[in-house]
N, C-alpha and C positions, 0 to 999 in steps of 0.2 A: 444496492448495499450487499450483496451476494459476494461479492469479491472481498470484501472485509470479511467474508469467512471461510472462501476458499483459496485467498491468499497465502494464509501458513498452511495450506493440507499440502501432501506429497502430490494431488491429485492436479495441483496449480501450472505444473511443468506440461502436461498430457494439452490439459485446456489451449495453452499458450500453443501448441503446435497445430490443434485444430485451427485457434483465430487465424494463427498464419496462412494455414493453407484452404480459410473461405476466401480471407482477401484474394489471395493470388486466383480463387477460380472466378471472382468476385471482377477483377482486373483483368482476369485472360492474360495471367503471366504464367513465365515456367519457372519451374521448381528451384530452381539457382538464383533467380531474382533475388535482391535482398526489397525486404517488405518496409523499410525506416520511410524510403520514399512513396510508398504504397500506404502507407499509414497517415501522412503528411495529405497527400491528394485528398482521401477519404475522408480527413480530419477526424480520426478515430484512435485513441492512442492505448499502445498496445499493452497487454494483462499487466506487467507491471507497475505502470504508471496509472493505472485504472486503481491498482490496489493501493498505490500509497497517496492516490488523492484519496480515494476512499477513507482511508484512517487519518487524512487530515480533517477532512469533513465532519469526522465521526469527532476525532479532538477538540476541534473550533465549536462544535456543538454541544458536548459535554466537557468545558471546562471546569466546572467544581469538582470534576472528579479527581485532576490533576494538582497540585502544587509545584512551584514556582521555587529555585533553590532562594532565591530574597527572602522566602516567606519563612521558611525553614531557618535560615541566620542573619546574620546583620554584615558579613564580609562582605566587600564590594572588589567582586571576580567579574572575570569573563561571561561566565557563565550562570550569572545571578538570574538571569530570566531563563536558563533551560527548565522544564516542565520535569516532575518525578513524578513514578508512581508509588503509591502505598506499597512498601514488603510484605510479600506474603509468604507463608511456608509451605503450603498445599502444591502440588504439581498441576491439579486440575486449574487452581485460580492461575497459576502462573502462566501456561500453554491457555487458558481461557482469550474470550473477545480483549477483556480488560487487559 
C-alpha cells in the first residue's frame, strides 16, 4: 500500500527509474533493452500499474466513501454509475489519500 502514497509524490518518477534498472541487472540485460518484455517474464508489473491497482483496491474496499452519479439524480446517462467524490475546499483534503 506504499505506492498509493508515493504515486502522486514528484518522488514516483526517480522510483520508477530504479525498478527499471534492478530488473535489467535482475535479467542481465543492457541499458537500451526495453523492460515491458522484462516485466511480463518476471510477472511484476511496473510503478504505474502498481499504483493504480492500488487505488483500485483501496476503492473496491472503501466504497461508502464514494457515491455513485444514480445516487446523486434520477437521469438515466452513460455515466450513472461513475463514482464521485465529496467536494472539498481545503488544498490539503484535496492533494490528500482521499
Amino acid at each position: 500500500m506504499v505506492l498509493f502514497f508515493l504515486g502522486n509524490s514528484h518522488y514516483s518518477d526517480s522510483i520508477f527509474k530504479i525498478q527499471k534498472r534492478i530488473i535489467r541487472i535482475i535479467t542481465k540485460t543492457v541499458r537500451r533493452d526495453s523492460c515491458r518484455q522484462l516485466h511480463k517474464q518476471l510477472q511484476i508489473l511496473p510503478l504505474q500499474s502498481q499504483y493504480i491497482f492500488s487505488l483500485l483496491v483501496f476503492v473496491n474496499k472503501n466504497r461508502g466513501l464514494f457515491l455513485s452519479n444514480s445516487e446523486i439524480h434520477n437521469i438515466n446517462t452513460h455515466y450513472k454509475c461513475n463514482l464521485r467524490l465529496t467536494s472539498t475546499n481545503l488544498t490539503l483534503v484535496q492533494k490528500g489519500v482521499l
